[in-house]
C-alpha positions in Angstrom: 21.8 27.0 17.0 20.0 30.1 17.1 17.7 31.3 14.4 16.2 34.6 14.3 13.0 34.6 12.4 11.5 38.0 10.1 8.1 37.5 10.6 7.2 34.4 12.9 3.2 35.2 14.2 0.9 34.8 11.5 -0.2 31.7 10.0 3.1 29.4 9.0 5.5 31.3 11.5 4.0 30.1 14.7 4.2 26.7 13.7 7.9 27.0 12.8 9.3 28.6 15.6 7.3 25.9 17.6 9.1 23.6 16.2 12.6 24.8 16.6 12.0 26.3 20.3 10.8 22.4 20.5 14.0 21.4 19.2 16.5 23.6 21.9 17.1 26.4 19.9 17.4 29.5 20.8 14.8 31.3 19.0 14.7 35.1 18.1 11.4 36.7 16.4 11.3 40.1 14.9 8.1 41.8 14.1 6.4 44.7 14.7 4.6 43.1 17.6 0.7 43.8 16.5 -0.4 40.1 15.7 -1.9 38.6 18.5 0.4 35.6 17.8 3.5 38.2 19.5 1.5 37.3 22.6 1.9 33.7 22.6 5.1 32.5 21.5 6.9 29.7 23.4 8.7 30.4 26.5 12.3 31.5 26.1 11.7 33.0 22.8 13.3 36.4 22.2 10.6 39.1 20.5 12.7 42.1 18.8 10.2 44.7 18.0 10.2 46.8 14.6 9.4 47.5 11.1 10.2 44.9 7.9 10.3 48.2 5.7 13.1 49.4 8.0 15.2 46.3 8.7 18.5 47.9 8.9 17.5 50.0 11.9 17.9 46.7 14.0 21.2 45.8 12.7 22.8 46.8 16.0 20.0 44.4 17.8 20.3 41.7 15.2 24.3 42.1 15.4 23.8 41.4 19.4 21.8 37.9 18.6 24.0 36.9 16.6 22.1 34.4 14.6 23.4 31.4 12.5 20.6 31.6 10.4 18.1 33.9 9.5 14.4 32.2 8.4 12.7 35.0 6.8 8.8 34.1 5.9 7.5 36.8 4.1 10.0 38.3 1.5 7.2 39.3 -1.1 9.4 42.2 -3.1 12.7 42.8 -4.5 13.4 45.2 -1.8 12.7 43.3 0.9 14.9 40.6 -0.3 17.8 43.5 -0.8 17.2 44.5 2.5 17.3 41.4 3.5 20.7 40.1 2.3 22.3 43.4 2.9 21.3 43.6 6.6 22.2 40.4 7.5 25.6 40.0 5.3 28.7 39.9 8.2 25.9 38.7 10.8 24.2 35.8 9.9 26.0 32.2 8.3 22.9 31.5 6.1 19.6 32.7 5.0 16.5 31.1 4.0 13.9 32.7 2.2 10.5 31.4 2.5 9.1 31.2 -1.5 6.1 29.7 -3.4 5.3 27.8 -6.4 3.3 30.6 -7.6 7.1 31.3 -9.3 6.5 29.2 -12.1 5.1 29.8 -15.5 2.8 27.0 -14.8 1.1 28.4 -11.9 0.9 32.1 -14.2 -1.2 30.1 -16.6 -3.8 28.9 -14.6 -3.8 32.1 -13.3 -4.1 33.3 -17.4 -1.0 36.1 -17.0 1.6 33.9 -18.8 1.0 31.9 -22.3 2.4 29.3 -23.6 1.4 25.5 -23.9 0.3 23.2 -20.4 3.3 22.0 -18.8 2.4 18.1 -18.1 3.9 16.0 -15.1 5.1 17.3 -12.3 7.5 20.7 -11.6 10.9 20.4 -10.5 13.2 23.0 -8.9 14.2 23.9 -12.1 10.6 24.6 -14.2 10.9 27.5 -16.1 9.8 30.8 -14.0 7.1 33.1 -14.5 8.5 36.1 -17.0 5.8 38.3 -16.0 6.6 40.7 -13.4 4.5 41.7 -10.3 1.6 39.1 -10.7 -0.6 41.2 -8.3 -0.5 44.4 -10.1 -4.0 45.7 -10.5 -5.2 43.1 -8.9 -3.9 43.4 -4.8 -3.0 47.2 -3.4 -1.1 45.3 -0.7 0.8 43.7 -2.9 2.0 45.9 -5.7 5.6 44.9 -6.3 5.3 41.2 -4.6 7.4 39.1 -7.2 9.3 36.0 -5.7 11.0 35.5 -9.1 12.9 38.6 -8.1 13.4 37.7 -4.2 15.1 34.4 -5.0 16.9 35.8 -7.5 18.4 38.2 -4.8 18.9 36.2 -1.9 20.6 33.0 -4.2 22.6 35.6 -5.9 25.0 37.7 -2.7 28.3 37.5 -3.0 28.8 36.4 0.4 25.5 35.3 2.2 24.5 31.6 1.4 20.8 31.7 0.9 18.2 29.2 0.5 15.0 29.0 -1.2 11.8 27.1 0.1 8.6 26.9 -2.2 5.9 26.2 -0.8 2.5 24.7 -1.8 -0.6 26.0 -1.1 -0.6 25.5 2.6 -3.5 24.5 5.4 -4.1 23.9 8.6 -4.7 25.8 12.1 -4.0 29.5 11.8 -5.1 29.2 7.8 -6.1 33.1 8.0 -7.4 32.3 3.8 -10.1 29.5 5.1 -9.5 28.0 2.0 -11.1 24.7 3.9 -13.9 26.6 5.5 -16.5 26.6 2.9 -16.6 23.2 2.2 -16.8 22.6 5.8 -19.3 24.7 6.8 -21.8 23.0 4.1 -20.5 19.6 6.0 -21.7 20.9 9.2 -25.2 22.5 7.9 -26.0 18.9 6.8 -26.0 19.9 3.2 -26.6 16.8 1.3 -24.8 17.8 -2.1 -21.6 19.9 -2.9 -21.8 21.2 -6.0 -18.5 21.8 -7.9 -17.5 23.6 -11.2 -16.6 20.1 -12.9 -13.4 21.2 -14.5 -12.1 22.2 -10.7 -13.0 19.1 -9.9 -10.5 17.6 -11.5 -7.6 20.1 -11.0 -4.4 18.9 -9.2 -2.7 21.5 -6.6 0.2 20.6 -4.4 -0.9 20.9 -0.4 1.3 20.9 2.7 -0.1 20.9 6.1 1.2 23.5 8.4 3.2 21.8 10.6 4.6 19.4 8.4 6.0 23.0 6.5 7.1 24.1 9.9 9.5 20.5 10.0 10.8 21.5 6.2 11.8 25.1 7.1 13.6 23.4 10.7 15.3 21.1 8.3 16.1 23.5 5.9 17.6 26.2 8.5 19.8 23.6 10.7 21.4 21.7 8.0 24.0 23.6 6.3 24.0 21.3 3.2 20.7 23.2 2.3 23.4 26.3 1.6 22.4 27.0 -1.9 19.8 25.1 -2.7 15.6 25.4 -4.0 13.4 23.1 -2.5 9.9 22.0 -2.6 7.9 20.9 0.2 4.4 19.5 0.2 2.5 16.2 0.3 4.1 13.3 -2.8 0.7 13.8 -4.5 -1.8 16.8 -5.4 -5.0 15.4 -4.9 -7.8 16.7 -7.2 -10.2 19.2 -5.4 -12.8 16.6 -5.5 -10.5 14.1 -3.3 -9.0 17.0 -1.7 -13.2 17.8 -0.5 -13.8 14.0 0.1 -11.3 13.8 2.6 -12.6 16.7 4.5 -15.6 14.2 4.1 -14.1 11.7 5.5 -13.1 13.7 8.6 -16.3 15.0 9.6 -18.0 11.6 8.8 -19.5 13.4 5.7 -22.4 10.8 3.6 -23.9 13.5 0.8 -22.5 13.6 -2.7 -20.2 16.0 -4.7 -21.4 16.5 -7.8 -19.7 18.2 -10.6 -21.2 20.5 -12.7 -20.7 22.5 -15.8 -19.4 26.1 -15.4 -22.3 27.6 -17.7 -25.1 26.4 -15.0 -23.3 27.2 -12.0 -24.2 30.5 -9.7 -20.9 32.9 -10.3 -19.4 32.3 -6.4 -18.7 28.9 -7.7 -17.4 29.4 -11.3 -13.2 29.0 -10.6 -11.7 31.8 -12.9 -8.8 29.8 -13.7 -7.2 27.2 -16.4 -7.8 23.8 -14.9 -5.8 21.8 -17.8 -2.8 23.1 -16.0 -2.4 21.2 -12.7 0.0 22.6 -10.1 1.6 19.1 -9.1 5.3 19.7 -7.1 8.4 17.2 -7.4 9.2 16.9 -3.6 12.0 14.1 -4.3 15.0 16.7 -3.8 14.3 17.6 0.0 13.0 13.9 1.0 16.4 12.7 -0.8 18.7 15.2 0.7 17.7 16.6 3.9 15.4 13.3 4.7 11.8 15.4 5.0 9.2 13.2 6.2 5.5 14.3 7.4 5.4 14.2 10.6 1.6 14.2 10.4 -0.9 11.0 8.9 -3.4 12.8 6.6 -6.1 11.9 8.6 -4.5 13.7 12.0 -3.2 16.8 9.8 -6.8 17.2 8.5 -8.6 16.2 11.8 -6.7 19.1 13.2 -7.4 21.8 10.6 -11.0 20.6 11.2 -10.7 21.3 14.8 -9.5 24.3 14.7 -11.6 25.6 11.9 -14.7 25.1 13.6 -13.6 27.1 16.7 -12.4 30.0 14.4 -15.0 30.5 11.6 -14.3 33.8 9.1 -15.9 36.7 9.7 -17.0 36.8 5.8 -19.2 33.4 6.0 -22.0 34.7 4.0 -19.5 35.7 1.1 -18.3 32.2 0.7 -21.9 30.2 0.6 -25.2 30.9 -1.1 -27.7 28.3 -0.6 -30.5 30.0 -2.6 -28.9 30.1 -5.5 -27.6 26.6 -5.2 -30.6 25.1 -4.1 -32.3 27.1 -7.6 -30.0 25.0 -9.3 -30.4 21.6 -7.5 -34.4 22.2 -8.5 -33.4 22.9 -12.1 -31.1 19.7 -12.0 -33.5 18.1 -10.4 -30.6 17.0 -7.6 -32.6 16.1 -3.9 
């Protein structure tokens, strides 16, 4: 087949087109060629040069591809999904619009912008929605009018391009720009004896999917034309509490000190979690193991011993924003934690 990916040299792209070049596709990526990523994509893949904001320009160029399906991986607004549809309409057979779980009115309430009871159990495909528009607002410049709520509801609703939704977890792995793993690895590696951890985000659930087992869900996803129409979830079968989530880093650096939870009130602020931990973020994943037969193609152990890996050869630039050690050593005296 060939697939022409919007985006494709960031974080999840690479990974993706990877896989399908892997796969003997012929692979197409458009971008506008800045991310050092453009630089290293596999042999034989097609780079088509331009601007996300001014997709149509490249109809001609897209027209020329001629791709049967279209991966796009960073839809954030209404618009772009518009431009999306309405580019690609009389060109493409399919789309698939990469998505998130941060669509759901669960994920708005630990995030305190919807109301409502906790939703208990884990989401389906069809969990009621966030109602509150633009979740960023205020809150990202970059990301003023990024609703997905509005992006699916585009690309699932053309009159005659198929689309197809994939919401994602929170994801990790090699490429993680976020670092979401680094701080707890770090302290690993400084032979820090005790993690402390606000003690209600200790016990919070969030769905995870290493990268490259999300690159094998979007290849599913975009060569099977049953997915025509359909929402899935990807991620791991269960969302392992922060604390497990931070013992099996643990475990793959060969970790012995302690995590210890604490309460919020005695806790220096850069580790006080500004969120509703009674509401766990855990994802149904049945639908797309059922119907398109997803499967990691990673243990747990090899997905997180490669995240380690690469992680410690690409630190963040922001370390010291991340980890205080005076202040958490001022509160392992109070404790009186060695």
């Amino acid at each position: 087949m060939k697939i022409l990916f919007l985006g494709g040299t960031r974080f999840i792209g690479p990974h993706a087109v990877k896989r399908m070049a892997d796969l003997g596709h012929e692979i197409a990526v458009y971008n506008r060629g800045q991310s050092p990523g453009a630089n290293s994509l596999p042999t034989g893949v097609t780079l088509l040069t331009g601007d996300r904001a001014r997709l149509g320009e490249a109809r001609e160029a897209f027209r020329a591809f001629a791709p049967d399906v279209v991966v796009d991986l960073f839809p954030y607004s209404e618009a772009d999904a518009s431009q999306l549809m309405e580019t690609f309409a009389g060109i493409a057979s399919r789309v698939v619009a990469i998505s998130s779980c941060d669509v759901y009115q669960a994920f708005g309430r630990v995030n305190r912008i919807e109301s409502g009871s906790v939703e208990e159990g884990p989401l389906t495909e069809q969990s009621p929605l966030c109602e509150t528009r633009y979740p960023f607002q205020g809150a990202r410049a970059d990301r003023s009018d990024y609703d997905k709520v509005l992006v699916e509801q585009v690309v699932m609703g053309h009159e005659s391009l198929p689309g197809t939704i994939l919401r994602l977890p929170m994801v990790y792995g090699p490429g993680d720009y976020q670092h979401r793993l680094y701080p707890y690895l770090q302290q690993m590696r400084d032979g820090r004896s005790v993690i402390l951890m606000d003690e209600r985000f200790a016990s919070w659930r969030w769905s995870r999917g290493y990268v490259e087992d999300m690159a094998e869900a979007i290849s599913l996803t975009a060569l099977n034309d049953r997915a025509a129409g359909q929402i899935y979830h990807v991620g791991e079968e269960i969302g392992l509490p922060m604390a497990e989530w931070v013992e099996r880093i643990a475990a793959g650096v060969g970790w012995k000190g302690k995590i210890i939870p604490v309460p919020a009130t005695d806790l220096p602020p850069h580790l006080v979690m500004d969120i509703e931990t009674r509401q766990h973020i855990q994802l149904d994943t049945s639908k797309i193991r059922r119907e398109l037969g997803y499967r990691e193609r990673f243990s747990p152990e090899e997905a997180m011993s490669r995240t380690i890996e690469w992680e410690s050869a690409n630190p963040p630039e922001n370390i010291a924003g991340m980890i205080d050690y005076t202040a958490e050593d001022e509160l392992r005296a109070r404790l009186g934690v060695e």
